[in-house]
C-alpha positions as CSV (number, residue, x, y, z in Angstrom):
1,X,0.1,65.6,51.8
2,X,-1.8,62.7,52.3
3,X,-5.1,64.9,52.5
4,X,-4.4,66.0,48.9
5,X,-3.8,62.8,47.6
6,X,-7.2,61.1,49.4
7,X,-9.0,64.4,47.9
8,X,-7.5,64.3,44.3
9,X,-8.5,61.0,44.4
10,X,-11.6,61.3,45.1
11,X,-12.3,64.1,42.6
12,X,-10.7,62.1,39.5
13,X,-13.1,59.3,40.4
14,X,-16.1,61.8,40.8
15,X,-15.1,63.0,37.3
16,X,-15.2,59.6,35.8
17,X,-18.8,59.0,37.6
18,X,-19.8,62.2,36.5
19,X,-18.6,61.7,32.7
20,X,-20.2,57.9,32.5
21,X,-23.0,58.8,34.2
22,X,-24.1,61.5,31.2
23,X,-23.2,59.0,28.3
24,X,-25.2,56.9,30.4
25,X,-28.5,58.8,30.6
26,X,-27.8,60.0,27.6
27,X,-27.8,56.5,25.7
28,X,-31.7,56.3,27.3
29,X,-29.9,53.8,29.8
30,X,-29.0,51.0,26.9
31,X,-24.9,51.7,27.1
32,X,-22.7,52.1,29.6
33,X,-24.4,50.6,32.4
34,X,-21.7,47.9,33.3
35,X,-19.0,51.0,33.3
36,X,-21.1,53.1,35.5
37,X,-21.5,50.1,38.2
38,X,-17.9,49.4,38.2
39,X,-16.8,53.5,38.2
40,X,-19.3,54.1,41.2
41,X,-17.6,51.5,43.0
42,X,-14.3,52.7,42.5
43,X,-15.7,56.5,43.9
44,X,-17.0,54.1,46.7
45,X,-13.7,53.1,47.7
46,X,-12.0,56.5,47.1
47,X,-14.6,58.2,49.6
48,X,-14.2,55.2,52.4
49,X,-10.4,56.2,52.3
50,X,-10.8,59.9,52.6
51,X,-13.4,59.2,55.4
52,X,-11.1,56.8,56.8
53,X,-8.1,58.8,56.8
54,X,-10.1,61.8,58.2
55,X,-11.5,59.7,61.1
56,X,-7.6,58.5,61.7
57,X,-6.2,61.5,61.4
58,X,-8.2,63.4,63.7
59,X,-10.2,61.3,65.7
60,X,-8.0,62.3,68.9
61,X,-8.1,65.6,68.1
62,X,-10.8,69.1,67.1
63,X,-11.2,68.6,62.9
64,X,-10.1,71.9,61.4
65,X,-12.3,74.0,59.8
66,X,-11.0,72.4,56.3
67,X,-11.2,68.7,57.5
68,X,-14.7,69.6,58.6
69,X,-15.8,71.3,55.2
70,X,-14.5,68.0,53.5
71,X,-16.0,65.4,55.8
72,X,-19.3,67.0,55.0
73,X,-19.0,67.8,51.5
74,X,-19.8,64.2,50.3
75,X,-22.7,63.8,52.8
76,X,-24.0,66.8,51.4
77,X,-24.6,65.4,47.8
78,X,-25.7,62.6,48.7
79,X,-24.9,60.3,45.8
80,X,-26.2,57.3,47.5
81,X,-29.9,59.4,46.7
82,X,-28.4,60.8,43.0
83,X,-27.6,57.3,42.1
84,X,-30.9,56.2,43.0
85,X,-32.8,58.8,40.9
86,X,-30.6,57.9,38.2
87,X,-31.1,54.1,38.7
88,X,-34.5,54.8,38.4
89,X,-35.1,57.7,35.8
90,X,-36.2,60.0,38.0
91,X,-33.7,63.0,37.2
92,X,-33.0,64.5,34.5
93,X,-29.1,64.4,32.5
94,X,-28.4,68.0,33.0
95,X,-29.7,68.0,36.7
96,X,-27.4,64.5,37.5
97,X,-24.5,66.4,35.7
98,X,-24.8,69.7,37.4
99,X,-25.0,68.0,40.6
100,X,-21.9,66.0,39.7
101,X,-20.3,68.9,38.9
102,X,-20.8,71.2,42.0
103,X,-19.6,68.1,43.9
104,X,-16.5,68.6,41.7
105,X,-16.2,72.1,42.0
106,X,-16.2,71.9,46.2
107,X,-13.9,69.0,46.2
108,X,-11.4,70.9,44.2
109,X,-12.2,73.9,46.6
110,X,-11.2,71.8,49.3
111,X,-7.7,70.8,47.5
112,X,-7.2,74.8,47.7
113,X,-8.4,75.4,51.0
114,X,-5.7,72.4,52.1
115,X,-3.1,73.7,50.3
116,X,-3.5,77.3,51.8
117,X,-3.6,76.1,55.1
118,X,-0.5,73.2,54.3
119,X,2.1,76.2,54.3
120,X,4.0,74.2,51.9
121,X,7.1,75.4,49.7
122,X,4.3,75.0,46.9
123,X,1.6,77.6,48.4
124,X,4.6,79.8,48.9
125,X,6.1,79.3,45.2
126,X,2.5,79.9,44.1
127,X,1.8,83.2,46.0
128,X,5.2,84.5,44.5
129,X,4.4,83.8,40.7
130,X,0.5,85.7,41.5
């Protein structure tokens, strides 16, 4: 359970990023800068505890296929790079967003693949209502 909550997390912060970071490059940089800063922080944070809690979790022991697909999922968009490119106007809005938004889109992804391999009362209630 604590896998879900690290994840959801991480993909409400994401969201936030995502959503100051097109008012952002779509105010030509003059508004929301401050915002931005403090929200990418906050994702910061939320990605150190998921990576800390996957380390923790299964340091002693082979990652899952899902703990694997989630430990590289953030390395794989690289935001450090997409923040730069925004930093310096080198990307486009739509292309930020989009890239924002297939991050998004894996990281809710990964919520499913957790809860289908959690074999929780909830995957079970969920598969009955299909």
């Amino acid at each position: 359970m604590d896998l879900l909550f690290k994840l959801s997390d991480t993909l409400h912060e994401s969201q936030k990023e995502r959503g100051l970071t097109g008012a952002y490059l779509n105010s030509a940089r003059a508004t929301f800068g401050p915002e931005l800063i403090t929200q990418r922080k906050s994702l910061d944070t939320s990605i150190e505890k998921l990576n800390l809690f996957l380390f923790n979790e299964y340091s002693n022991s082979a990652l899952t296929m899902t703990e694997t697909f989630i430990k590289g999922l953030v390395d794989q968009y690289n935001i450090p790079n997409l923040r730069q490119y925004i930093d310096d106007n080198t990307i486009t809005a739509a292309v930020a967003i989009s890239t924002y938004t297939k991050l998004n889109d894996r990281l809710v992804a990964s919520i499913g693949l957790v809860v289908s391999n959690s074999g929780s009362s909830l995957t079970t209630l969920e598969q009955s209502e299909a």
